[in-house]
C-alpha positions in Angstrom: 142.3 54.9 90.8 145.5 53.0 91.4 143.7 50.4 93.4 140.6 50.0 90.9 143.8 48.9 88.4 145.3 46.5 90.9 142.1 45.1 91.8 141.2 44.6 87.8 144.6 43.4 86.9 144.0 40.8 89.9 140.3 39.6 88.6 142.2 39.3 85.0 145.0 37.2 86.6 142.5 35.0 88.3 140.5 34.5 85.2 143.3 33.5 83.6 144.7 31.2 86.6 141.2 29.3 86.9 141.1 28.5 83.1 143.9 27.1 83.4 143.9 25.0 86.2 141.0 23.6 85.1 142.0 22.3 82.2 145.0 20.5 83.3 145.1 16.9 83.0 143.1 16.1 86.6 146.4 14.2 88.0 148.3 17.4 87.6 145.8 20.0 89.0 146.9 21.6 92.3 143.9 22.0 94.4 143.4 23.8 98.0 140.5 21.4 99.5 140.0 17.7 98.6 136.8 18.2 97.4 136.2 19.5 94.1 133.2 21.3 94.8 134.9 23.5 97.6 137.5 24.4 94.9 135.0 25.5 92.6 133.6 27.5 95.1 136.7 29.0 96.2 137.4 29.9 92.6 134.4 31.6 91.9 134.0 33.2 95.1 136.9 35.1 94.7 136.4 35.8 91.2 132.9 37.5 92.1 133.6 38.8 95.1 137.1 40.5 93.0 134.8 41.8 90.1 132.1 43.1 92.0 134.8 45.4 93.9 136.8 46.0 90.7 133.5 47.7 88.8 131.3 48.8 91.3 129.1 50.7 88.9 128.7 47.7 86.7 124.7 46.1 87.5 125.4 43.1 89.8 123.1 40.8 87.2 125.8 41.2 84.8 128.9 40.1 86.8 126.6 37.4 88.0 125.9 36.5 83.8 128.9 36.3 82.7 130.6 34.6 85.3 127.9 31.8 84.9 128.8 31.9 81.5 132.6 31.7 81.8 131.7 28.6 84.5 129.4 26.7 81.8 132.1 27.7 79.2 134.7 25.8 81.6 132.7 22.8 81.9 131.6 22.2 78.0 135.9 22.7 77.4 136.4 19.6 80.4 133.9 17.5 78.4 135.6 18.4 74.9 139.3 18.5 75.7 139.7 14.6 76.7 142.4 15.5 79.3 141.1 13.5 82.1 138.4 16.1 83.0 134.7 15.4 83.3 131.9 18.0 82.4 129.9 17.9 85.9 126.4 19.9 86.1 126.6 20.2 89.9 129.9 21.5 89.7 128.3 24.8 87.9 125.7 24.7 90.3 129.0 25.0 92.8 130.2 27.8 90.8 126.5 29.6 90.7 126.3 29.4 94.4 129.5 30.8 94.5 129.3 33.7 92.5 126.2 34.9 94.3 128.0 34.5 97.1 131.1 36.1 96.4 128.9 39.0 94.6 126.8 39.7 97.9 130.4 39.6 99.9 131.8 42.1 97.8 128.6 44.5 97.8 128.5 44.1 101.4 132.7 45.0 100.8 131.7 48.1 99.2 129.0 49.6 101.3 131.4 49.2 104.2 134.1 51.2 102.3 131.9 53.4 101.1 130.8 54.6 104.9 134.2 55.1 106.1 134.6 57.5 103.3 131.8 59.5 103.6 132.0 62.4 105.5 131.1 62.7 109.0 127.7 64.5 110.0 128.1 67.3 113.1 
C-alpha cells in the first residue's frame, strides 16, 4: 500500500513538473536531450509507464485518454501563452507514441511483479 502512495505521489509530481517545464519561456527550459521530440518522449514515457503501475486496475484506454489529453492540453497552452513556445502537432504525436509506449512498459512491469508474487506450484 505504501508503495502504491509513493508511486502516485511520484506520477502527481511529474505531472506537475512537466506542466511546468513546458511552459517556461523556451530559453529557460532545462532539457535532457537536444531534441525536443526525445524530451517529449521522455516525459510521457515516464508519465505512462508511472500511471499504469500506480493504478493497475484502472483500463489501460483510460491512462492512454487522458494522458493524450493532458499532452493536447500542453500544446493549445504553448500556442496561447506567447512565452516563446510554439503549439507543434508532431510533438503530440511524440507524446502519443510515448504514452503507448510507456503504458505497454509498465504492463509488461506489472506482469513481471505479479509472477514473482505468486506462489509457487509443487
Amino acid at each position: 500500500m505504501f508503495v502504491s502512495r509513493l508511486v502516485r505521489a511520484g506520477f502527481a509530481l511529474a505531472l506537475v513538473a512537466i506542466l511546468a517545464l513546458a511552459l517556461m519561456p523556451s530559453t529557460e527550459a532545462p532539457t535532457v536531450f537536444a531534441s525536443d521530440k526525445l524530451n517529449h518522449m521522455l516525459a510521457f514515457f515516464v508519465l505512462a509507464g508511472g500511471g499504469r503501475v500506480a493504478w493497475p486496475k484502472v483500463h489501460p484506454a483510460v491512462l492512454i485518454a487522458l494522458l493524450a489529453a493532458y499532452g493536447g492540453a500542453i500544446e493549445i497552452l504553448q500556442w496561447a501563452m506567447g512565452l516563446g513556445r510554439e503549439a507543434d502537432w508532431m510533438d503530440f504525436v511524440a507524446d502519443v507514441a510515448a504514452i503507448l509506449a510507456g503504458t505497454a512498459a509498465g504492463e509488461v512491469f506489472l506482469r513481471l511483479v505479479s509472477r514473482g508474487s505468486a506462489p509457487a506450484k509443487a
